[in-house]
N, CA, C and O of each residue as an XYZ file, in Angstrom:
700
protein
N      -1.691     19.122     13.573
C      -2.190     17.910     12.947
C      -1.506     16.704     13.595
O      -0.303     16.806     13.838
N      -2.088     15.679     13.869
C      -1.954     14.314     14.564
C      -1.518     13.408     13.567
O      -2.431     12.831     12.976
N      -0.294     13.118     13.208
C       0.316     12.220     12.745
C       0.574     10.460     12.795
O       1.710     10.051     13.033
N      -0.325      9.687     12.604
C      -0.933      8.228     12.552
C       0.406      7.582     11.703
O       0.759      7.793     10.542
N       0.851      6.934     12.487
C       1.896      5.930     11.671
C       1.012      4.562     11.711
O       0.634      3.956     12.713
N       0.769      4.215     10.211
C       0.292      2.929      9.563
C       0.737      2.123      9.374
O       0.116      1.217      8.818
N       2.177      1.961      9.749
C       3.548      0.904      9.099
C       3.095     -0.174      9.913
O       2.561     -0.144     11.021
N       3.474     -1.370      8.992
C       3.743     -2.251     10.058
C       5.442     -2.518     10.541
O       6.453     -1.926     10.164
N       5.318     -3.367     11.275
C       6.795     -3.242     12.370
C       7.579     -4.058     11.170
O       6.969     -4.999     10.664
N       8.771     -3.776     10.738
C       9.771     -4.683     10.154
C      10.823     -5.568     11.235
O      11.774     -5.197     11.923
N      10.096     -7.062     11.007
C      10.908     -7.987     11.769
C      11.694     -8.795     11.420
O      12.075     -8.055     10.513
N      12.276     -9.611     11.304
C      13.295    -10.682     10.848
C      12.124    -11.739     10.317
O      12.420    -12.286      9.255
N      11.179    -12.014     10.739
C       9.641    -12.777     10.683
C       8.736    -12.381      9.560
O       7.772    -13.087      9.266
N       9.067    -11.068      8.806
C       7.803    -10.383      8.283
C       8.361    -10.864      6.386
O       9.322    -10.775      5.622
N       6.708    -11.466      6.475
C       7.111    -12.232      5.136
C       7.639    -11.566      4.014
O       7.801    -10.348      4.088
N       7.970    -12.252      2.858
C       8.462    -11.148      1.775
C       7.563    -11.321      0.871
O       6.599    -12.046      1.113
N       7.731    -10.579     -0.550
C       7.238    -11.202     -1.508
C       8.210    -12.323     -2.198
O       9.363    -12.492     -1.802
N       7.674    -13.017     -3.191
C       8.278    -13.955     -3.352
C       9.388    -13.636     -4.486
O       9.056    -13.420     -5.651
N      10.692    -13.624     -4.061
C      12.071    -13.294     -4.977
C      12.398    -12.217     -4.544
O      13.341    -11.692     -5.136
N      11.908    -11.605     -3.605
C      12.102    -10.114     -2.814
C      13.396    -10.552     -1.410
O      13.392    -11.496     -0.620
N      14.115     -9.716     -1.536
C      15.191     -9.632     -0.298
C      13.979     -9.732      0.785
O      12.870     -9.233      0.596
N      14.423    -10.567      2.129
C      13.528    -10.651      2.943
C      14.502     -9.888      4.055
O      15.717     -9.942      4.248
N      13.531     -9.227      4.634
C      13.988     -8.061      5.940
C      15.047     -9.036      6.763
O      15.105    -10.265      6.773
N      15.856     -8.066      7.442
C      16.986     -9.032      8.122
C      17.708     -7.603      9.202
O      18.143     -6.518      8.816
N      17.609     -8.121     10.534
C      18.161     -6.940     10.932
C      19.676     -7.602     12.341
O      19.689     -8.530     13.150
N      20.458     -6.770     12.057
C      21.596     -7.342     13.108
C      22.123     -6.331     13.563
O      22.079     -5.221     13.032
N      22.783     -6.664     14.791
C      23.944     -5.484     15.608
C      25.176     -5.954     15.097
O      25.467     -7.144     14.976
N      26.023     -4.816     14.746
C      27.550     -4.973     14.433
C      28.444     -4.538     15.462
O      29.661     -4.716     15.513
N      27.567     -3.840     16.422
C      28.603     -3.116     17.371
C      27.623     -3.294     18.453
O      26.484     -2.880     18.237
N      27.971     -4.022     19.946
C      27.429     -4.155     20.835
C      27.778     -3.659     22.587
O      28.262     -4.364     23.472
N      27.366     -2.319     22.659
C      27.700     -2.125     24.420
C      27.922     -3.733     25.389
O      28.777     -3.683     26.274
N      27.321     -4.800     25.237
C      26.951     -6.090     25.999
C      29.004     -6.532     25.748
O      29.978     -7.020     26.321
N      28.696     -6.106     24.893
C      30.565     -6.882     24.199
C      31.699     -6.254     24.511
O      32.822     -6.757     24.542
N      31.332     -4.905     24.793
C      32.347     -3.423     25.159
C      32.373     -2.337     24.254
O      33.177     -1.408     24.322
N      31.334     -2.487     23.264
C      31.802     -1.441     22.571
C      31.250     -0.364     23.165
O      30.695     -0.603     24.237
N      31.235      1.177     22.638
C      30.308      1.806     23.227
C      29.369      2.363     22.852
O      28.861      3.306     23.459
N      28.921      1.860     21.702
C      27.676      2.330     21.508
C      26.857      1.220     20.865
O      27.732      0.645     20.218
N      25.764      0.584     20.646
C      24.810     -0.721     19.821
C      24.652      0.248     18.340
O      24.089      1.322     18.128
N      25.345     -0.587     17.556
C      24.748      0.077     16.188
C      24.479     -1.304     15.395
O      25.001     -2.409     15.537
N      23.637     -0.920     14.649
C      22.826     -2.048     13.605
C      22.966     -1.679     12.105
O      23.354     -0.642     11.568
N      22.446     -3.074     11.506
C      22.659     -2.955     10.292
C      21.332     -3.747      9.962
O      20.980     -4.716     10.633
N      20.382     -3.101      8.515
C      19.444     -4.344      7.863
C      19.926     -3.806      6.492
O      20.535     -2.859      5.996
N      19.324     -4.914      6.184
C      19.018     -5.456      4.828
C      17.382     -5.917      4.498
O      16.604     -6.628      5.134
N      17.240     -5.161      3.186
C      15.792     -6.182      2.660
C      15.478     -5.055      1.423
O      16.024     -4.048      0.973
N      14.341     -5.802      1.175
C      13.948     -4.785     -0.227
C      13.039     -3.513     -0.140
O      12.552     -2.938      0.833
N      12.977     -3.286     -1.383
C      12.161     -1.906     -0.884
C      10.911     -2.273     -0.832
O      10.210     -1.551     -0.123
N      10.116     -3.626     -1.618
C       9.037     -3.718     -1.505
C       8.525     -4.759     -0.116
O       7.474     -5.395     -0.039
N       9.538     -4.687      0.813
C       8.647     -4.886      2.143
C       8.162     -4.124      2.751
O       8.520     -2.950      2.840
N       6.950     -4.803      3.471
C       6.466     -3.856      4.553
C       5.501     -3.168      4.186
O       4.605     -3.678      3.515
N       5.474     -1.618      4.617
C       4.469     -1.022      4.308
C       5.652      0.078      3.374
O       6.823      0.319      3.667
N       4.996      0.494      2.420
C       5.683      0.892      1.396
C       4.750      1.944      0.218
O       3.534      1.875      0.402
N       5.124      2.733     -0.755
C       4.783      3.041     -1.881
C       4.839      2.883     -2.843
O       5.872      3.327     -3.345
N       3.860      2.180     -3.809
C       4.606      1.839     -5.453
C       5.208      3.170     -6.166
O       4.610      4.245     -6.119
N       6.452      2.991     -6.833
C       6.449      4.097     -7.716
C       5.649      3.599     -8.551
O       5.026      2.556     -8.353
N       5.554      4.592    -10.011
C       4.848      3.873    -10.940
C       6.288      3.326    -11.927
O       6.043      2.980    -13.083
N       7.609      3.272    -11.480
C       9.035      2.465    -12.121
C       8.214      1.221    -11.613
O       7.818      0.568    -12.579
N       7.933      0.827    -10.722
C       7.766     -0.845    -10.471
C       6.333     -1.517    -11.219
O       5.780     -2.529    -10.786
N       5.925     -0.844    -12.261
C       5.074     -1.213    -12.928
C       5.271     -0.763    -14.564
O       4.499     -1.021    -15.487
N       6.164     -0.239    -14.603
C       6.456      0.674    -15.376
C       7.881      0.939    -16.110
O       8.358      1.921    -15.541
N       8.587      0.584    -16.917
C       9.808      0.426    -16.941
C      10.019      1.995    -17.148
O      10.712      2.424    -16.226
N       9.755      2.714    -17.795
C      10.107      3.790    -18.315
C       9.529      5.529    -17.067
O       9.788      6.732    -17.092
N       8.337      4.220    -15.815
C       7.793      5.585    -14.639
C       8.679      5.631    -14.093
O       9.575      4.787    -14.072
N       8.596      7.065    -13.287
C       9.461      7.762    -12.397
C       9.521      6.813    -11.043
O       8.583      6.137    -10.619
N      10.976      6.929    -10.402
C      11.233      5.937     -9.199
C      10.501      6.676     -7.865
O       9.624      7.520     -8.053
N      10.754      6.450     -7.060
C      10.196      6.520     -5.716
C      10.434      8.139     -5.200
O       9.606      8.996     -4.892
N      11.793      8.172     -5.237
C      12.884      9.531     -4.899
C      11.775     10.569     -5.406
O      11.230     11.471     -4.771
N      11.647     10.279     -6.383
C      10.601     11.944     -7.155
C       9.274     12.272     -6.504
O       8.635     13.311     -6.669
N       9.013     11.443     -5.892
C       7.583     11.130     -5.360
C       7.529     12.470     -4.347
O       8.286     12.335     -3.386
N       6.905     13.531     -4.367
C       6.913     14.681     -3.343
C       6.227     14.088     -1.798
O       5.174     13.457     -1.890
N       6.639     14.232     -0.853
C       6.523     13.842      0.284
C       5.373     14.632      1.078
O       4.922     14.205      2.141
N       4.926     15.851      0.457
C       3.505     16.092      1.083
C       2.248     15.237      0.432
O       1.105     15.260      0.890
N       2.652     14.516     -0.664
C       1.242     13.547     -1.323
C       0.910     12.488      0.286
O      -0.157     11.884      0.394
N       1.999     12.427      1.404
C       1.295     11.453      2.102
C       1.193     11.553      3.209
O       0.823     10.623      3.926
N       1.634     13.232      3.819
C       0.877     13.748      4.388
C      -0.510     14.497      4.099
O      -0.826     15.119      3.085
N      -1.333     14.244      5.394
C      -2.279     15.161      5.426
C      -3.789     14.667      5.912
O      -3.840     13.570      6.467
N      -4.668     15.201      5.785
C      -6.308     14.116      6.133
C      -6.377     13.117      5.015
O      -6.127     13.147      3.810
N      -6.794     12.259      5.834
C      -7.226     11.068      5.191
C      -8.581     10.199      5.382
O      -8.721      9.778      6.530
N      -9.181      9.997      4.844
C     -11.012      9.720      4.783
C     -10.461      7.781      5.299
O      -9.714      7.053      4.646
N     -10.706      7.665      5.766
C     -10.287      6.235      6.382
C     -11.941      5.374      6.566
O     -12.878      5.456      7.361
N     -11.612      4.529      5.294
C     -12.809      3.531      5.404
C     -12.725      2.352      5.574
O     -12.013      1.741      4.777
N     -13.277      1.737      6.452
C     -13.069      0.414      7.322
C     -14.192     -0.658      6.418
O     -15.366     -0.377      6.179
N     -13.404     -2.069      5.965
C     -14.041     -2.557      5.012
C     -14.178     -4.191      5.439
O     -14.629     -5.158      4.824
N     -13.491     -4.019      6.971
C     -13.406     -5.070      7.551
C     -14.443     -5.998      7.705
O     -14.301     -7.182      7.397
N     -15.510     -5.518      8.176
C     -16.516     -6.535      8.278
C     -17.360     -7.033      6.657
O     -18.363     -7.746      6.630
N     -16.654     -6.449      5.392
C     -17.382     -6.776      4.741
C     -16.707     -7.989      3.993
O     -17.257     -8.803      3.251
N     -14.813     -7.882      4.526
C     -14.523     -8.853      3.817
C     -14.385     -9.824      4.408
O     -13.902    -10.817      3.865
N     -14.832     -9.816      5.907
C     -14.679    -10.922      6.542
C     -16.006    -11.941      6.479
O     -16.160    -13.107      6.842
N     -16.720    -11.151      5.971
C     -18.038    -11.944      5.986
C     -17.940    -13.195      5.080
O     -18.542    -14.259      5.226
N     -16.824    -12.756      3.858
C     -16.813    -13.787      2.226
C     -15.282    -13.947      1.908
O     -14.598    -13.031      1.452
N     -14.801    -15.245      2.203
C     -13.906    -15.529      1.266
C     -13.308    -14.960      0.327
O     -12.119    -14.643      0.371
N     -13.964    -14.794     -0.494
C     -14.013    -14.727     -1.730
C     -14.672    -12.955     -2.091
O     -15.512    -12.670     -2.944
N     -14.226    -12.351     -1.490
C     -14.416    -11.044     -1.698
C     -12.949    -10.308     -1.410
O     -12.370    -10.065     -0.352
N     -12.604    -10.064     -2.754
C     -10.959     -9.598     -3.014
C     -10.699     -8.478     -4.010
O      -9.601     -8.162     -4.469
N     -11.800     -7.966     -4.255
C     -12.500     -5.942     -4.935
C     -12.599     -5.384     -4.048
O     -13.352     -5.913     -3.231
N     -11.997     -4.105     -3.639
C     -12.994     -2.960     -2.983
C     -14.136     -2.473     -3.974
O     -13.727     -2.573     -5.130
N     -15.158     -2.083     -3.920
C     -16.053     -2.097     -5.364
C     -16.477     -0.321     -4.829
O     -16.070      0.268     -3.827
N     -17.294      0.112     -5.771
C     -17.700      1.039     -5.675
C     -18.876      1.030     -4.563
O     -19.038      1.949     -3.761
N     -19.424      0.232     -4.607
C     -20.906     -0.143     -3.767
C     -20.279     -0.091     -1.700
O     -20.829      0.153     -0.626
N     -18.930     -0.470     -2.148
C     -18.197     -0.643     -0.911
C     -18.262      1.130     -0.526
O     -18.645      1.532      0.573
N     -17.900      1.878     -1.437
C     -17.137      3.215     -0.826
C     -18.390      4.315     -0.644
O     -18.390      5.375     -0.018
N     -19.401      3.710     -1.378
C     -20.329      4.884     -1.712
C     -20.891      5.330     -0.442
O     -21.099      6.535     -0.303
N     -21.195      4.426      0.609
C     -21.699      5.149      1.751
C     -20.608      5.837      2.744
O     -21.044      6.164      3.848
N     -19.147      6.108      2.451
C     -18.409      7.378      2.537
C     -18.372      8.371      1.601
O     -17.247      8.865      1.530
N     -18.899      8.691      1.109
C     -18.787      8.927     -0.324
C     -18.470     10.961      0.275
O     -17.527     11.561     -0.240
N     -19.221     11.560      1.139
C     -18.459     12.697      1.794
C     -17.493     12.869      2.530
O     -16.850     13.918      2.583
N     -17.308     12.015      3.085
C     -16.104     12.033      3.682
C     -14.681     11.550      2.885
O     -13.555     11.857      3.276
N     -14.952     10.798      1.787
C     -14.102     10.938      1.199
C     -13.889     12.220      0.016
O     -12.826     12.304     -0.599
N     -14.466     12.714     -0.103
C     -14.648     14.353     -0.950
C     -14.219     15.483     -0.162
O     -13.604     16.438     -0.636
N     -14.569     15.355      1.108
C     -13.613     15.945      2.398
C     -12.105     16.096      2.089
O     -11.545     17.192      2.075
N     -11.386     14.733      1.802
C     -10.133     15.093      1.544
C      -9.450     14.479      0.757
O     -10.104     13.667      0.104
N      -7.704     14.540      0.386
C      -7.784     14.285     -0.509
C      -6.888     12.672     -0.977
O      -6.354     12.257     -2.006
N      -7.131     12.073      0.567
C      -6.357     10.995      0.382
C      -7.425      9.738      1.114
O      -8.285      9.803      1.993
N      -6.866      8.553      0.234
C      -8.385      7.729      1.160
C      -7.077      6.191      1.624
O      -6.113      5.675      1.059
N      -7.710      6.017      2.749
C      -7.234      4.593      3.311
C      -8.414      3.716      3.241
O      -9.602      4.022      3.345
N      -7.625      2.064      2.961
C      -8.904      1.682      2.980
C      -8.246      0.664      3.720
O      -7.122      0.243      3.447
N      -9.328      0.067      5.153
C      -8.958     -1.023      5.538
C      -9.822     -2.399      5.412
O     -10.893     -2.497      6.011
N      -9.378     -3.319      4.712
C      -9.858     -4.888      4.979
C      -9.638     -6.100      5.523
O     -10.019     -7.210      5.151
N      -8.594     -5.575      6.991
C      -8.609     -6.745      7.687
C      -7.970     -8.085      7.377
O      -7.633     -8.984      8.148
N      -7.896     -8.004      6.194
C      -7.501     -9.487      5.359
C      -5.701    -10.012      5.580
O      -5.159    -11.074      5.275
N      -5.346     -9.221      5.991
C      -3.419     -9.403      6.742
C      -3.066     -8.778      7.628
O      -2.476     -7.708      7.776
N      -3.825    -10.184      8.778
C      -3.692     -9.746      9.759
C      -2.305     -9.881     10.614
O      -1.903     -9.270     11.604
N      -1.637    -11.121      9.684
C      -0.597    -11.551     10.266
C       0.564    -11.376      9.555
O       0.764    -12.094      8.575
N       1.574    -10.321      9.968
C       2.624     -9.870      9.184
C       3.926    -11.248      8.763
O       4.911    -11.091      8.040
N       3.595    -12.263      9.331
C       4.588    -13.019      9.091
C       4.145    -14.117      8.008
O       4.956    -14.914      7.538
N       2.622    -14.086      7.610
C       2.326    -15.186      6.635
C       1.839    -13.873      5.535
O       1.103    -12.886      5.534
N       2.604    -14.463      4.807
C       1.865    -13.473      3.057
C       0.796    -13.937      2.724
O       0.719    -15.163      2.804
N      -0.026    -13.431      2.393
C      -1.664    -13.140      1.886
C      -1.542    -13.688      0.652
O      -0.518    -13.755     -0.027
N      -2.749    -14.120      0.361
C      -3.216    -15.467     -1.043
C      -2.344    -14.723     -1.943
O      -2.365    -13.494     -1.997
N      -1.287    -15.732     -2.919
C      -0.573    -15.286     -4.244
C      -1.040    -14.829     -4.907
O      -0.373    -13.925     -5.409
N      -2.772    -15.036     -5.596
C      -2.863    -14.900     -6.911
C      -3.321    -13.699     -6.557
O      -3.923    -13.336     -5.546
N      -2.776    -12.817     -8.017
C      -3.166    -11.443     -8.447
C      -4.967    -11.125     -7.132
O      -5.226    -10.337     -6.221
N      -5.541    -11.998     -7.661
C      -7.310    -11.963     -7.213
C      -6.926    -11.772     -5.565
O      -7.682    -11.127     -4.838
N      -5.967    -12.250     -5.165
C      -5.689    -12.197     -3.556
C      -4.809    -11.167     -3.019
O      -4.304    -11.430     -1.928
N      -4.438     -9.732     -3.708
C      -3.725     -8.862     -3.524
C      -4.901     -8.037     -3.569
O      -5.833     -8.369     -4.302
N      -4.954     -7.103     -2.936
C      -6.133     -5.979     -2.549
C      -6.326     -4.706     -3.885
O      -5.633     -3.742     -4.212
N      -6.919     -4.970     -4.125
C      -6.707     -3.709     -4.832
C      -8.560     -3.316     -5.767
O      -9.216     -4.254     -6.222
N      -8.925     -2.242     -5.837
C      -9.672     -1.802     -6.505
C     -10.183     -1.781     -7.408
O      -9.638     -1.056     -8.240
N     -11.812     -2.668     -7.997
C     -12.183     -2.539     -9.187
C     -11.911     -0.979    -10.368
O     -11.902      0.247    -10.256
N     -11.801     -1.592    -11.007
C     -11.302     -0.556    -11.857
C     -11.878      0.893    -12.122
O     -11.326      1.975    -12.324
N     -13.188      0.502    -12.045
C     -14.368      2.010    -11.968
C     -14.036      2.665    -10.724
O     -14.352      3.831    -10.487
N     -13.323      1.829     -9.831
C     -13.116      2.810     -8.659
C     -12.665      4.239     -8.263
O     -12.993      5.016     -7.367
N     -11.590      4.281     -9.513
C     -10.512      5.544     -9.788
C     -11.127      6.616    -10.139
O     -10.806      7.621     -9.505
N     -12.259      6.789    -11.302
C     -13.162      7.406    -11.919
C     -14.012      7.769    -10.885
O     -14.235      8.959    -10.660
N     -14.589      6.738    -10.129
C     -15.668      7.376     -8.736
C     -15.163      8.292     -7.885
O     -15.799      9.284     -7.529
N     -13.578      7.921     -7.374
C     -13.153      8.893     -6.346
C     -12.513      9.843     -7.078
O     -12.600     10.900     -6.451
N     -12.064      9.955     -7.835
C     -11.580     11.462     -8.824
C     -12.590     12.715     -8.843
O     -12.374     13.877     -8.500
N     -14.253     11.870     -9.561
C     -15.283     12.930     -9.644
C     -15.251     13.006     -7.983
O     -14.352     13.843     -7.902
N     -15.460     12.835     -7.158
C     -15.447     13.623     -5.185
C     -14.387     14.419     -5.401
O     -14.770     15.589     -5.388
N     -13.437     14.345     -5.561
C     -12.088     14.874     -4.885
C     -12.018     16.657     -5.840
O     -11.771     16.951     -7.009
N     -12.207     17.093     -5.185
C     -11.853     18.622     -5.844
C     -10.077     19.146     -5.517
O      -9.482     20.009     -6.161
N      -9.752     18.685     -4.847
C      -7.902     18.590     -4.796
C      -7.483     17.098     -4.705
O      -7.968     16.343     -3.863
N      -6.780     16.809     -5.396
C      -6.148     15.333     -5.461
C      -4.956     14.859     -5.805
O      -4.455     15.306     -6.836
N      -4.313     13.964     -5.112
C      -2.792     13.373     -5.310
C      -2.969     13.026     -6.510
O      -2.049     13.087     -7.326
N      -4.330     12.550     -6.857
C      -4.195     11.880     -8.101
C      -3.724     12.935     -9.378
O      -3.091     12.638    -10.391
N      -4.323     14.413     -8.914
C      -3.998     15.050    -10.351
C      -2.144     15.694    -10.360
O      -1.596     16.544    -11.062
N      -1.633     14.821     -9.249
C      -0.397     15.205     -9.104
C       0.826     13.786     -9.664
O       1.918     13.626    -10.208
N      -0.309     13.032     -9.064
C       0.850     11.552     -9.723
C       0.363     11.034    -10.479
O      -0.654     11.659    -10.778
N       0.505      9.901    -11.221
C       0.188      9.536    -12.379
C       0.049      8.203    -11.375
O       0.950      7.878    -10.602
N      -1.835      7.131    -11.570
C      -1.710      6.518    -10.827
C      -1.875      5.539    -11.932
O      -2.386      5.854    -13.007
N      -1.339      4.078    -11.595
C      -1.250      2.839    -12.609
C      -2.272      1.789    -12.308
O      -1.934      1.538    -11.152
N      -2.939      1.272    -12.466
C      -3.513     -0.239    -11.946
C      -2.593     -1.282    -13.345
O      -2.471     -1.122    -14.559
N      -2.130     -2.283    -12.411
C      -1.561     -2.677    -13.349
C      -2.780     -3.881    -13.923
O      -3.926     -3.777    -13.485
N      -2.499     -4.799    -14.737
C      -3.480     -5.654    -15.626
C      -3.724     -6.702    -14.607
O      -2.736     -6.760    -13.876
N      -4.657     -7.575    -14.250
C      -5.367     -8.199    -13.331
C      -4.720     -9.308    -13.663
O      -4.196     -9.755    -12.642
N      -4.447    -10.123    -14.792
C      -3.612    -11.157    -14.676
C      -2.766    -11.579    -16.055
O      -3.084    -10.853    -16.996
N      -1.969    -12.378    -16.323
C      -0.924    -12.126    -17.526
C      -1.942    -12.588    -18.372
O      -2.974    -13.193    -18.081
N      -1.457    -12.176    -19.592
C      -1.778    -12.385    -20.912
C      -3.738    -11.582    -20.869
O      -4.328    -12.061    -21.838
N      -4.467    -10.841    -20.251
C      -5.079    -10.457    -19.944
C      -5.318     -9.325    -20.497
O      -4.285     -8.658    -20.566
N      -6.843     -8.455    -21.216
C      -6.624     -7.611    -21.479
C      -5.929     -5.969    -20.614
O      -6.480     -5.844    -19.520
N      -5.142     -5.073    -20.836
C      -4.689     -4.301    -20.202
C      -5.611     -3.447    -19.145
O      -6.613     -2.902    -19.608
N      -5.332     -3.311    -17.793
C      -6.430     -2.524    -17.040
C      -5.493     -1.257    -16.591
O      -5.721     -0.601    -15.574
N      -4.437     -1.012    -17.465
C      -3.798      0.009    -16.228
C      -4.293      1.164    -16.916
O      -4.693      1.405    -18.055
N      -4.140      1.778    -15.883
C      -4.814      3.368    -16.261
C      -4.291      4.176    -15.706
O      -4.040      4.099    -14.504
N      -3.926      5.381    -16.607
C      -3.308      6.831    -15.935
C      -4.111      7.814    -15.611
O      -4.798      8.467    -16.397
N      -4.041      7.945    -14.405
C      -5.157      9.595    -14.173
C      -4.460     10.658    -13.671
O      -5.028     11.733    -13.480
């Protein structure tokens, strides 16, 4: 199996969220100086970069990151490209169901889905603040790809959507 690294690069440049340790990387020990070997040191948070929510960061009482079994992110992945649809509109900040349905076998194929929208492209400027400008999935979405999936991370982790904006009725959901 062919192993695809999705990360993006962590630079001294790569924005944070806002109140989040921002990435920071230095040499403490430099061959150029005499030492003999370059060793480094960073700093930053866990929620830079490319990353996994536990459901603790939504969750005071969910399990942290550590517990998270490490084959949920290996393996096939149904990879749907959503680029040209959000580039067409502003103002298109749902993946919707209408979006996924014409993968709709290939994501039943397996049991993990990527979705790409193009929308951050540039790792050093953070993407629109409001909740509406963070990517994430109409809510019927979870329910659509559950009924495809005959093996699923989902029936292994407990997945959260958290509530769309404060004081708002609750959207999170456990599956």
């Amino acid at each position: 199996m062919k192993i695809w690294d999705i990360s993006r690069t962590l630079s001294d440049d790569l924005a944070e969220w806002p109140g989040d340790e921002p990435f920071h990387f230095r040499l403490t020990r430099k061959i150029a100086e005499g030492k003999s070997v370059n060793l480094g040191a960073m700093g930053m948070s866990v929620h830079n970069g490319t990353h996994a929510d536990a459901r603790f960061h939504f969750d005071t009482n969910g399990e942290s990151i550590e517990k998270a079994p490490l084959e949920i992110y290996l393996g096939r992945a149904a990879v749907v490209d959503l680029t040209e649809a959000f580039s067409q509109s502003k103002e298109k900040h749902l993946i919707t169901v209408e979006d996924l349905q014409p993968h709709s076998e290939e994501i039943a194929a397996t049991s993990r889905l990527l979705v790409r929208t193009g929308r951050w492209s540039d790792s050093t400027v953070l993407q629109r603040m409001s909740r509406r400008g963070c990517r994430k999935m109409e809510s019927n979405c979870w329910g659509w790809i559950c009924r495809r999936w005959t093996r699923s991370i989902l029936n292994r982790c407990r997945i959260t959507m958290p509530s769309p904006a404060p004081g708002s009725p609750s959207s999170n959901r456990s599956i």
